[in-house]
C-alpha positions as a printed NumPy array, in Angstrom:
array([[  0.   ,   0.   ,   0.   ],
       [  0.801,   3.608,  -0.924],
       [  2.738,   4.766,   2.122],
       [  1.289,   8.542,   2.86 ],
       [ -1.911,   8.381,   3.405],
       [ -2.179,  12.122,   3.234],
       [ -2.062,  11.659,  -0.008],
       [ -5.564,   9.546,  -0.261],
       [ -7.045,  11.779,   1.784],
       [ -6.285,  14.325,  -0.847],
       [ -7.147,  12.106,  -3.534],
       [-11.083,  11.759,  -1.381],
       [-11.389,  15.436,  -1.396],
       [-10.727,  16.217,  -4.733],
       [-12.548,  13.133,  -6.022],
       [-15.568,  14.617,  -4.048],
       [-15.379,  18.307,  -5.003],
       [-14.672,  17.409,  -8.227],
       [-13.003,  20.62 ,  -8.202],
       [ -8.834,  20.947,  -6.75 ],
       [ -9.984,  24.884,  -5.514],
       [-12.594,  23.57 ,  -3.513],
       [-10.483,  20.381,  -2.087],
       [ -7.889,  22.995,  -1.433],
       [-10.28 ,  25.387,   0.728],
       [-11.763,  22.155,   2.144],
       [ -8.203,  21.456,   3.505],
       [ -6.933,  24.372,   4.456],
       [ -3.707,  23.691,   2.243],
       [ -3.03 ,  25.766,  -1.32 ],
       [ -3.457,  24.393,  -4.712],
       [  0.013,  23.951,  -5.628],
       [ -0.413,  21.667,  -2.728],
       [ -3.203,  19.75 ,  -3.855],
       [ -1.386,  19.123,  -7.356],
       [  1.357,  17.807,  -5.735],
       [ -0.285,  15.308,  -3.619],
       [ -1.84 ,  13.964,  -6.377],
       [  1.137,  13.561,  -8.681],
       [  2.945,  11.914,  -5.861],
       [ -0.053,   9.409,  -5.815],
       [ -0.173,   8.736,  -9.409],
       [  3.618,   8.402,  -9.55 ],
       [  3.405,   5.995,  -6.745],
       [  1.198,   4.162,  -7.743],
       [  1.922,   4.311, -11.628],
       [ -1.238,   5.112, -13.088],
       [ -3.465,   8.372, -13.855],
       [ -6.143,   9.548, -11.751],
       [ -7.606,  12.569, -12.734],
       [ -8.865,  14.01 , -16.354],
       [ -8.665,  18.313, -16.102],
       [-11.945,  19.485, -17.529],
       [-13.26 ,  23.007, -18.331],
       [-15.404,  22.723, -14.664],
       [-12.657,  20.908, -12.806],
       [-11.425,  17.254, -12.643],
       [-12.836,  14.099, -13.607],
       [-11.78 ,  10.452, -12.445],
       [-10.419,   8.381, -14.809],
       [-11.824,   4.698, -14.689],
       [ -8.676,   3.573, -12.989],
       [ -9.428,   6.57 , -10.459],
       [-13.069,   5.323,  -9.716],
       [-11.824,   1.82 ,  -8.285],
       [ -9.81 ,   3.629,  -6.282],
       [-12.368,   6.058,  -5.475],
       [-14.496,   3.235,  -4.359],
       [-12.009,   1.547,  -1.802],
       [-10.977,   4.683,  -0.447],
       [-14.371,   6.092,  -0.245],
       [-15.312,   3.468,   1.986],
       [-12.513,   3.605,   4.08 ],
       [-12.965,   7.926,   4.449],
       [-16.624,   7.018,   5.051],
       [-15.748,   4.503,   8.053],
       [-13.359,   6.389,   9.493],
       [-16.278,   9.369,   9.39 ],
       [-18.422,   7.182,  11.1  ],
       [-15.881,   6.404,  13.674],
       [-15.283,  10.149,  14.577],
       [-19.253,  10.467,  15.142],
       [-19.558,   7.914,  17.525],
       [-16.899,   8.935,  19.5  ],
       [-18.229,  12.824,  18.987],
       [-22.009,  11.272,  20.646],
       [-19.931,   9.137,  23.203],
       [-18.238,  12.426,  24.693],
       [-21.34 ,  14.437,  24.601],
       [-23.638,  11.389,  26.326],
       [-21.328,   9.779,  28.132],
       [-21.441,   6.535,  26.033],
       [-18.926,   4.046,  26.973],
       [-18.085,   0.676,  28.201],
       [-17.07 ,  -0.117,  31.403],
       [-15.845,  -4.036,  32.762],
       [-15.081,  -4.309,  36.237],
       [-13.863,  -7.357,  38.084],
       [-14.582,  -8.171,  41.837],
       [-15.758, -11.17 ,  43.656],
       [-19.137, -12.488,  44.607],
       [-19.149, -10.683,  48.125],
       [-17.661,  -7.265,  47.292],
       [-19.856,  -6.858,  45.004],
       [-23.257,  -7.712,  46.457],
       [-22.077,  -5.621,  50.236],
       [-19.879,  -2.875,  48.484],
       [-20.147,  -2.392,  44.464],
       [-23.849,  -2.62 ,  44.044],
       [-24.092,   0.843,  45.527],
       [-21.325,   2.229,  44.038],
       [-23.023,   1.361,  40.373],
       [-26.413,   2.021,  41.452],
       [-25.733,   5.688,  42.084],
       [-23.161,   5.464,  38.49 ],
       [-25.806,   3.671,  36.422],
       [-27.749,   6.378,  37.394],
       [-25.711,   9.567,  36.696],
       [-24.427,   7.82 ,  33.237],
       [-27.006,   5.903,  31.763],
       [-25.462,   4.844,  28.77 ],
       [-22.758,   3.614,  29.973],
       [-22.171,  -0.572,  29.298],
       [-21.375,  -2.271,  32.508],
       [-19.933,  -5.967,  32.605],
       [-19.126,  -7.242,  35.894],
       [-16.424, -10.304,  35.832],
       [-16.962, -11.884,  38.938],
       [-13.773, -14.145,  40.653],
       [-11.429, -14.107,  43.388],
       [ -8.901, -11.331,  44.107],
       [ -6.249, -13.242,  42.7  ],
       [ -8.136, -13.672,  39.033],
       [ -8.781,  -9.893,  39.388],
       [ -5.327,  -8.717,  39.767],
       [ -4.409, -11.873,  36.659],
       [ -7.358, -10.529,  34.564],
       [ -6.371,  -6.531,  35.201],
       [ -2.947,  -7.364,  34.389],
       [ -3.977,  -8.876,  30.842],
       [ -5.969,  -6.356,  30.411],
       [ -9.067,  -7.963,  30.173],
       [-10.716,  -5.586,  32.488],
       [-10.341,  -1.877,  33.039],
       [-10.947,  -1.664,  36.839],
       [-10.782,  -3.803,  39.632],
       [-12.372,  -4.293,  43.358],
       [-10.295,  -6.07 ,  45.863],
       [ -9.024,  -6.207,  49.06 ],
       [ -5.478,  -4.395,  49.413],
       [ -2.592,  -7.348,  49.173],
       [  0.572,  -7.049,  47.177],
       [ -0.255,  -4.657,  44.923],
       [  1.669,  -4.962,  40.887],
       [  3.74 ,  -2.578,  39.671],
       [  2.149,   0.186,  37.614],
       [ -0.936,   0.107,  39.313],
       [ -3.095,   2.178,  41.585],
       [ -4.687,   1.079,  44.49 ],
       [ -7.68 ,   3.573,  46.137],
       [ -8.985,   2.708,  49.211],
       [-12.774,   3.323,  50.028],
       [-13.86 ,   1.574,  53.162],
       [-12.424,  -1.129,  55.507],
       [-13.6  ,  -4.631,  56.772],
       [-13.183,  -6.641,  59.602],
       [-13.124, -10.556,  59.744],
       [-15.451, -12.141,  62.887],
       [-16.079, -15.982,  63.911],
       [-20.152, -16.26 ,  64.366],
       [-22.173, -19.071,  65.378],
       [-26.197, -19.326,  66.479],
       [-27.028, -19.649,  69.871],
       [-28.527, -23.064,  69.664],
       [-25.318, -24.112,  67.783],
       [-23.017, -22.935,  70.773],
       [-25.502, -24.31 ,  73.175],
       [-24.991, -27.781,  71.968],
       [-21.354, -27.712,  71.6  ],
       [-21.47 , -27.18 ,  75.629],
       [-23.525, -29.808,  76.165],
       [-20.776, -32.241,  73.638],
       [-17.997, -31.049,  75.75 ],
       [-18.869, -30.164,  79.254],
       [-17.315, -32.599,  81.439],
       [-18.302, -34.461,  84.344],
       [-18.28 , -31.537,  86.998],
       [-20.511, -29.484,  85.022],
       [-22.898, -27.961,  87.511],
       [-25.584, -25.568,  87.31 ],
       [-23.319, -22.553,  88.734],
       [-22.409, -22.708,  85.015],
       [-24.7  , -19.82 ,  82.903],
       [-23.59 , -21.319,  79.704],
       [-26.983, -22.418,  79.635],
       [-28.894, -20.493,  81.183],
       [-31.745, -18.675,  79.769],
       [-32.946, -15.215,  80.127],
       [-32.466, -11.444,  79.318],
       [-28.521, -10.974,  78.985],
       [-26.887,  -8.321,  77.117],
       [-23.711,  -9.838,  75.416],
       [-20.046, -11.037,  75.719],
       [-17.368,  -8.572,  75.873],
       [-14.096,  -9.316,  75.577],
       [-10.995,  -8.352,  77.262],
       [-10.943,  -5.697,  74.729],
       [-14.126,  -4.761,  74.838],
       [-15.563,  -5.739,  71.753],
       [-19.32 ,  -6.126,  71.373],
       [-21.275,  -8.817,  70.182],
       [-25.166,  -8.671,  69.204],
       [-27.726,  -8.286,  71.967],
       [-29.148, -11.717,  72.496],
       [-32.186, -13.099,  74.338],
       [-30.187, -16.25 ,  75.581],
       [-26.635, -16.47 ,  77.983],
       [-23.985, -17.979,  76.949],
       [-20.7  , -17.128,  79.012],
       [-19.809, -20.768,  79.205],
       [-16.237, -21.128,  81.065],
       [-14.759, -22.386,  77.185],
       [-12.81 , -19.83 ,  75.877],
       [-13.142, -18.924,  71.577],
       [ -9.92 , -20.259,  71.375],
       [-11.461, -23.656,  72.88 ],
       [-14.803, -22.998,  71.076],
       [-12.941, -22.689,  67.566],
       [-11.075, -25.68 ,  67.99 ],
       [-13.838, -28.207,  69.142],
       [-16.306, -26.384,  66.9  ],
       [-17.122, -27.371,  62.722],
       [-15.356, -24.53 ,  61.846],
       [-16.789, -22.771,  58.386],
       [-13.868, -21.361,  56.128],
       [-13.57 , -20.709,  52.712],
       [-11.593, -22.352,  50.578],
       [ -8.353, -21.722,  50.05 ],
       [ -6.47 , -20.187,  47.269],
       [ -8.238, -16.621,  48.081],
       [ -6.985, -13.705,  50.096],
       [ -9.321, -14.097,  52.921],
       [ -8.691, -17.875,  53.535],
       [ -5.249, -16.778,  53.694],
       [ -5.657, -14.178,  56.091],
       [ -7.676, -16.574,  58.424],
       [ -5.195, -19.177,  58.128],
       [ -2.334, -16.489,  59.648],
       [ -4.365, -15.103,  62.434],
       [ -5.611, -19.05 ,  63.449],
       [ -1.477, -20.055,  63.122],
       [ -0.193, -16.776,  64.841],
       [ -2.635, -17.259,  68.219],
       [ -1.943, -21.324,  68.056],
       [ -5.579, -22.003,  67.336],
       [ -5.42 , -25.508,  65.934],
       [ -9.241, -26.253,  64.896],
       [ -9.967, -30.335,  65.171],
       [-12.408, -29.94 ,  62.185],
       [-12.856, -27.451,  59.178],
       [-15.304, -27.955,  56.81 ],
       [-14.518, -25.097,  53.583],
       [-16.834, -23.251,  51.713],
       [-16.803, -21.707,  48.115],
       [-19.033, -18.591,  49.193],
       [-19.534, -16.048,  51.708],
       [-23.21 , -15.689,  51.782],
       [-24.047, -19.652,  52.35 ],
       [-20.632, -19.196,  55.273],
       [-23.714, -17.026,  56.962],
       [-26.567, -19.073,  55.785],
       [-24.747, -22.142,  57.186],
       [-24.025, -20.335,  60.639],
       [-27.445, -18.939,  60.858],
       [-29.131, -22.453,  61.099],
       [-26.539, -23.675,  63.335],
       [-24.02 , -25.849,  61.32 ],
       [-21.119, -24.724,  62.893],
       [-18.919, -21.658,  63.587],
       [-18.461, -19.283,  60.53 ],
       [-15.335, -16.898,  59.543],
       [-17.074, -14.16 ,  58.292],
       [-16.864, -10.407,  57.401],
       [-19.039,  -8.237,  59.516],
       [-20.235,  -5.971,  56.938],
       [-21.443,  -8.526,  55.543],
       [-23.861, -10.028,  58.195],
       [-25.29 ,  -7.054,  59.803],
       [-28.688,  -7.894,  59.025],
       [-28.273, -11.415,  60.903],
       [-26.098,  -9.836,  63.598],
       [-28.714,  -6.81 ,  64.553],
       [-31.548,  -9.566,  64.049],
       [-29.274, -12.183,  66.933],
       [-30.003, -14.682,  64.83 ],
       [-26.162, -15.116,  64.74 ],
       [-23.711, -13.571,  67.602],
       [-20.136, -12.465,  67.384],
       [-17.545, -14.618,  69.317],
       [-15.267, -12.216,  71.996],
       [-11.347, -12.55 ,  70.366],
       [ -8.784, -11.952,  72.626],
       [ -6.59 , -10.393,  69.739],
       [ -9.192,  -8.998,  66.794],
       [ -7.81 , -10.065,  63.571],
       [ -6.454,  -7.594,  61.966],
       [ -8.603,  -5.148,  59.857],
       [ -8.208,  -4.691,  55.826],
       [ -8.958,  -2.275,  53.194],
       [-10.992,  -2.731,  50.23 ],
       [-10.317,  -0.355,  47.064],
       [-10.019,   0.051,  43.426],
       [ -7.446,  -0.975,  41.825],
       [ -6.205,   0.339,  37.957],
       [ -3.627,   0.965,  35.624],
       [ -1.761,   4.328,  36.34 ],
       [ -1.528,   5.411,  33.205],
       [ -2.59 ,   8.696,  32.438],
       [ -4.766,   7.534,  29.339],
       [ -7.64 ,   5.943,  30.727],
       [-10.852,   5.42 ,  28.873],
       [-13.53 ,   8.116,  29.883],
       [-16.039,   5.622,  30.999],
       [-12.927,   4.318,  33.6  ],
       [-11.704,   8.025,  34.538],
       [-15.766,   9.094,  35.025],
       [-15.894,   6.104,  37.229],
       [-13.275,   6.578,  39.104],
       [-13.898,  10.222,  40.036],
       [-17.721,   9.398,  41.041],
       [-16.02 ,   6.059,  43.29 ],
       [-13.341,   8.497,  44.8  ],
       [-14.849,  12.144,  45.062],
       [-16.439,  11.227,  48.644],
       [-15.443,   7.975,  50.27 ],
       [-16.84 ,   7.082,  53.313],
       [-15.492,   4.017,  55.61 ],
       [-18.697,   1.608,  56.09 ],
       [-21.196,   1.948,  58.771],
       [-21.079,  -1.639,  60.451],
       [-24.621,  -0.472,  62.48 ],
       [-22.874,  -2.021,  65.613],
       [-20.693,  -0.132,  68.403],
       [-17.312,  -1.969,  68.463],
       [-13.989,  -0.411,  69.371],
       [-11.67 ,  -3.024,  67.138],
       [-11.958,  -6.143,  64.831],
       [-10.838,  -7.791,  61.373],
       [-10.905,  -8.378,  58.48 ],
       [-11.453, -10.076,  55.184],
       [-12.323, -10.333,  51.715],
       [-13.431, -13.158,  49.462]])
C-alpha cells in the first residue's frame, strides 16, 4: 500500500469536489499543494487519476476503483469520529469491572447504582472471581478496573482505598448451646450460665468488643480459642486472600481447629451459621442484618484479627478510557469508611 496516506485523503477530497480549488479550501492547504499530492499518488502508484476538464477534474476509470475503496474507508473512518463525537457528549462508553461475589453484592452494588444512574449509557460488565483472578485478569488487560481487598499490589498500578472490613467468627445460639452440652465434662454444675436462659446483654471481651444483643446467655467457662477448635469450623476455601488471612491469624494465636469444613461462598458461610451448622469466619459488613436480628452472635477474640482495606485498583496510566476516569472520580470524590450499624472499638478483616 501507498505509504502517505495524506495523499488519499487528498485524492477523497478532490474526487468529491470534483473541483482541486474547492479540495484545497476544504483542507486548508493551497493548490500547488493539492497538485502535488496527487502527482505523488499517481507516480506511486503508476497510473493516472484525474482528467482536467473546463469545470474541474474528472476520475479516470482507474481513479473510480480507487475512489471506491478509499471512499469506503474515508466514510468509516467518518463514522468512527461520530460515535466517538455522541460518546463524549452522552457519556457513552463501556465499562468491565472485576470483583468477587461478596464485594460486590455488600460494596459495588451501591457504588453502580448511584453510576448507572448519573451515566445511563454507559455498558457495565461485571467479571466476577477471586482477588487473585482480578489482579491476573487486570494485568492482561481484560478488564479496566478492579475491586479487591489491598494485598501485594503490581507494579504500575493504583490502588484507592474506600472503606475497611473486619473478619469475625459467628455461630447461632442453639449451635453454641450444643457444643457445651458435647464437651462439658463431668463436673458441670448448674453454677455454670452457659446455659442459662434469660435477658442478657452480650459477651465482651478483654478488649471490649461487642457482640449482638441476644435473648439467651452464653458465658460458658470455654474460651473462643477452645470454642474454635472443638467447633465445625466454616472457612472458605483456600487459594483466596481471605482464607489466607484466616489461616495467619488461626497459626499466629496457636488455634489448631480439630475440624474445618470449607466453603466456596460467603453468603451460604452465613446461611450455614445462621441455622446452626457450625462456627463461621465471616466479614461483619457482611452479616449485619443477621447480627442486629441475633439470629447469629459475634464470638469475643482476645486479639481482633487484623482489619483490611478494600479499594479500586487500575492501571496508572494517564490515558484511561472516559467511561474508567468518570468512574473513578464518582467512586473516589467522597469515600466514606462503612457503617457496620454495631458499636465496636476493634476487629478484622477479610475479603473473598
Amino acid at each position: 500500500m501507498y505509504e502517505n496516506l495524506n495523499n488519499y485523503k487528498v485524492f477523497y477530497t478532490v474526487a468529491k469536489k470534483q473541483n482541486i480549488s474547492h479540495a484545497a479550501d476544504a483542507l486548508f492547504i493551497s493548490q500547488p499543494a493539492i497538485s502535488k499530492s496527487i502527482s505523488n499518488l499517481e507516480n506511486g502508484l503508476g497510473t493516472k487519476l484525474f482528467d482536467r476538464t473546463s469545470k474541474g477534474v474528472k476520475l479516470t476509470a482507474e481513479g473510480e476503483i480507487l475512489y471506491n475503496h478509499i471512499s469506503n474507508a474515508f466514510d468509516s473512518i467518518s463514522r468512527g469520529e461520530d460515535e466517538l463525537k455522541r460518546i463524549n457528549e452522552l457519556g457513552i462508553g463501556q465499562l468491565r469491572i472485576g470483583v468477587s461475589t461478596s464485594l460486590c453484592k455488600f460494596i459495588l452494588l451501591d457504588y453502580l447504582q448511584e453510576f448507572i444512574v448519573a451515566n445511563p449509557h454507559i455498558k457495565m460488565y461485571i467479571d466476577c472471581h477471586s482477588t487473585i483472578n482480578t489482579l491476573k485478569l487486570l494485568q492482561e488487560n481484560k478488564i479496566d478496573i478492579g475491586l479487591i481487598c489491598e494485598t501485594n499490589i503490581p507494579t504500575g498500578f493504583h490502588f484507592q482505598p474506600v472503606t475497611e472490613i473486619h473478619d469475625i467468627f459467628v455461630a447461632s445460639h442453639s449451635y453454641l448451646s450444643n457444643l457445651t452440652l458435647r464437651e462439658q465434662d463431668d463436673n458441670y454444675t448448674e453454677n455454670n450460665p452457659w446455659l442459662f436462659a434469660g435477658n442478657y446483654t452480650n459477651l465482651l471481651s478483654e478488649n471490649n468488643q461487642r457482640t449482638n444483643t441476644v435473648n439467651h446467655t452464653y458465658t460458658k467457662e470455654m474460651s473462643t480459642k477452645e470454642i474454635l477448635e472443638k467447633s465445625n469450623l466454616m472457612l472458605l476455601e483456600k487459594n483466596n486472600i481471605t482464607r489466607t488471612h484466616i489461616d495467619e491469624y488461626l497459626s499466629k494465636h496457636n488455634i489448631f481447629p480439630n475440624q474445618i469444613l470449607e466453603i466456596n461462598n460467603m453468603d451460604l458461610l452465613i446461611d450455614f451459621a445462621t441455622i446452626g451448622m457450625g462456627v463461621a469466619s465471616i466479614v461483619r459488613e457482611f452479616a449485619l442484618e443477621q447480627l442486629n436480628a441475633g439470629t447469629i452472635i459475634e464470638l469475643p477474640l482476645e486479639h481482633a484479627v487484623k482489619k483490611r482495606t478494600v479499594g479500586f485498583i487500575y492501571h496508572e496510566s494517564k490515558s484511561k478510557p472516559a467511561a474508567l476516569n468518570k468512574f473513578i472520580e464518582f467512586c473516589t470524590s467522597d469515600i466514606v469508611p462503612v457503617d457496620d450499624g454495631l458499636s465496636h472499638e476493634s476487629g478484622g478483616s477479610g475479603n473473598d
